[in-house]
C-alpha positions in Angstrom: 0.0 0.0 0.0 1.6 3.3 -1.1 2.1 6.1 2.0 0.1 8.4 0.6 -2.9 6.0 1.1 -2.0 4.3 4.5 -2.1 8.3 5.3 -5.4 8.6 4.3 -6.6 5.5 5.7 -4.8 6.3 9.1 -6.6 10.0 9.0 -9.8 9.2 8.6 -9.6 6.6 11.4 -8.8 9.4 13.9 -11.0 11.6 12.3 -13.5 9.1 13.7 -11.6 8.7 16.8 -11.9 12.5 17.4 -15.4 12.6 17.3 -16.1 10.0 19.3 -13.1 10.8 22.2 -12.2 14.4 21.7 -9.0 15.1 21.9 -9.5 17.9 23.9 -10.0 15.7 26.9 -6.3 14.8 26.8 -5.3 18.4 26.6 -7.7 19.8 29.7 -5.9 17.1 31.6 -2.6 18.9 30.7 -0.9 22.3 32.5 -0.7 24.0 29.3 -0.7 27.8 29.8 -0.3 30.8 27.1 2.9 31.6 26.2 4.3 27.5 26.0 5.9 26.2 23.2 5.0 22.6 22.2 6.5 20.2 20.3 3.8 17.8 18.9 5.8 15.1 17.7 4.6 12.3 15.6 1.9 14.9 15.0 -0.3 13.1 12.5 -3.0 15.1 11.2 -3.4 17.4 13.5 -5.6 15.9 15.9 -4.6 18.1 19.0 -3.4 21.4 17.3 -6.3 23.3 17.3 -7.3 22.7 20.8 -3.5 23.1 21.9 -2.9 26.6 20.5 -6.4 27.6 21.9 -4.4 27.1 25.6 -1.2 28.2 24.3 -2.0 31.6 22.4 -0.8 33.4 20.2 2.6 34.2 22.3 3.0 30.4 22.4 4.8 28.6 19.8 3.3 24.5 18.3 5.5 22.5 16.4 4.3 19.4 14.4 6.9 16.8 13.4 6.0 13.9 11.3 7.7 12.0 8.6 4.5 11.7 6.7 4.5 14.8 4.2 0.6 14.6 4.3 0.4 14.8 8.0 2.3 17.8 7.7 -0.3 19.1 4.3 -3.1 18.6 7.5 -1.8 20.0 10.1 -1.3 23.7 7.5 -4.3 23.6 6.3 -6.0 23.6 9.7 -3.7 26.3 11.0 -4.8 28.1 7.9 -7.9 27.5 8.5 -8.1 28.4 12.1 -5.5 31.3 11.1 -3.2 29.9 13.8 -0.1 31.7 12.5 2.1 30.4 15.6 1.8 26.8 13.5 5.1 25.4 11.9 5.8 22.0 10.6 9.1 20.3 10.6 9.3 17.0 8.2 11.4 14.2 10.0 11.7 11.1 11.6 13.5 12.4 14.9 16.1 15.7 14.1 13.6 18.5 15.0 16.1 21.6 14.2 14.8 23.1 17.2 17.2 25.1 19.8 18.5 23.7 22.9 16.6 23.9 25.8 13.4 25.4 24.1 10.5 23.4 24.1 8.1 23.2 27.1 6.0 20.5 26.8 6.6 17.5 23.8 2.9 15.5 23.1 3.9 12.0 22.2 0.6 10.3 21.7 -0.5 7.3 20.4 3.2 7.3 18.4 5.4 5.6 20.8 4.4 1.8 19.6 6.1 2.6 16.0 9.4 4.4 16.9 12.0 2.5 15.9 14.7 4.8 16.8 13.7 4.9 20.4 16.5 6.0 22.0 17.7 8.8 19.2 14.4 10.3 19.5 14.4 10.9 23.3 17.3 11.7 23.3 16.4 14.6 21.0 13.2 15.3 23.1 15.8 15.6 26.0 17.8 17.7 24.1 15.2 20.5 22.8 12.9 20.0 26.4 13.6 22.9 28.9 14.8 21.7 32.5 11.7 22.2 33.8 10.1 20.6 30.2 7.7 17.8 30.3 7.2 14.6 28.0 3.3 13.7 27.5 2.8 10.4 26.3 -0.6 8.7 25.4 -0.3 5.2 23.6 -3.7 3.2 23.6 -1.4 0.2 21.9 0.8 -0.4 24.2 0.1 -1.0 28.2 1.2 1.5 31.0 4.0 -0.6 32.4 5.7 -1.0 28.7 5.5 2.4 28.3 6.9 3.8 31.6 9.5 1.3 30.6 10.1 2.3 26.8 10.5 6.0 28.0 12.6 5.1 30.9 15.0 2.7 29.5 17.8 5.2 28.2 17.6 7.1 31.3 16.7 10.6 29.8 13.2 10.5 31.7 11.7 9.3 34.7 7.0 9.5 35.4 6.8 12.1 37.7 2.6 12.1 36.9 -0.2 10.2 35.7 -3.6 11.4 34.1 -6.1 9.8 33.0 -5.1 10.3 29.3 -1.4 9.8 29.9 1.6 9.8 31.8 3.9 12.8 32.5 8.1 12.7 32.0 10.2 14.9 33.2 14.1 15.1 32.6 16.4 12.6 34.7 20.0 13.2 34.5 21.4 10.3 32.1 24.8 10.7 33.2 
């Protein structure tokens, strides 16, 4: 099946999953004030940016990785349509591009259960997450136990919450 279709596919099945389990839910959950900048990665198509930048503002900053080009197609023409001009997309499979230290809050939800490069991908997370930055993840496909352990395992993060939509991770010292 060519990736342009397993894209459509996989959109219209959250489409459906957003209407019956909003999204939104996951976010109220979530200390996200104006002013944050988020890092939505394994974004999808776009399933939580509208409600996000709604709590985050215009000051705040939401950035959508994916390495699906037509996640990324999604995710601008909501902002457009939303005219959510704090929106920007970066195409890739881990290297976000961001700065050091300048992301407040990374969304990993319902991703985790494909990474393959597990460990170069939080170890970027660690990398662009601010000291006092925290790691939301959310995986319906994988059990609570495999996924504390999945984030865990490279020592980069340790759960320092959990919601009833996810778990919060905040920065350990891996060294």
């Amino acid at each position: 099946m060519k990736q342009s279709t397993k894209f459509g596919l996989m959109s219209l099945l959250f489409k459906i999953r957003d209407l019956v389990r909003p999204r939104s839910r996951i976010l109220a959950e979530i200390d996200v004030r104006e002013g944050s900048s988020i890092l939505d990665f394994g974004c999808g198509p776009g399933s939580y940016v509208v409600s996000a930048c709604g709590r985050i503002g215009p000051s705040g900053a939401y950035y959508a990785l994916d390495k699906f080009p037509g996640a990324l197609e999604s995710i601008e023409k909501l902002a457009k349509k939303n005219t959510l001009s704090n929106v920007k997309t970066i195409l890739s499979e881990s290297a976000t591009g961001l700065a050091d230290a300048s992301i407040d809050i990374v969304f990993l939800f319902d991703v985790l259960h494909h990474l393959v490069e597990r460990e170069a991908i939080f170890q970027e997370i660690f990398r662009v997450l601010k000291p006092e930055g925290r790691l939301l993840v959310n995986d319906h496909h994988m059990k609570h136990d495999d996924i504390v352990s999945a984030v865990s395992k490279g020592g980069f993060f340790s759960l320092s919450a959990q919601g009833r939509y996810s778990l919060t991770f905040e920065k350990s010292n891996p060294f």
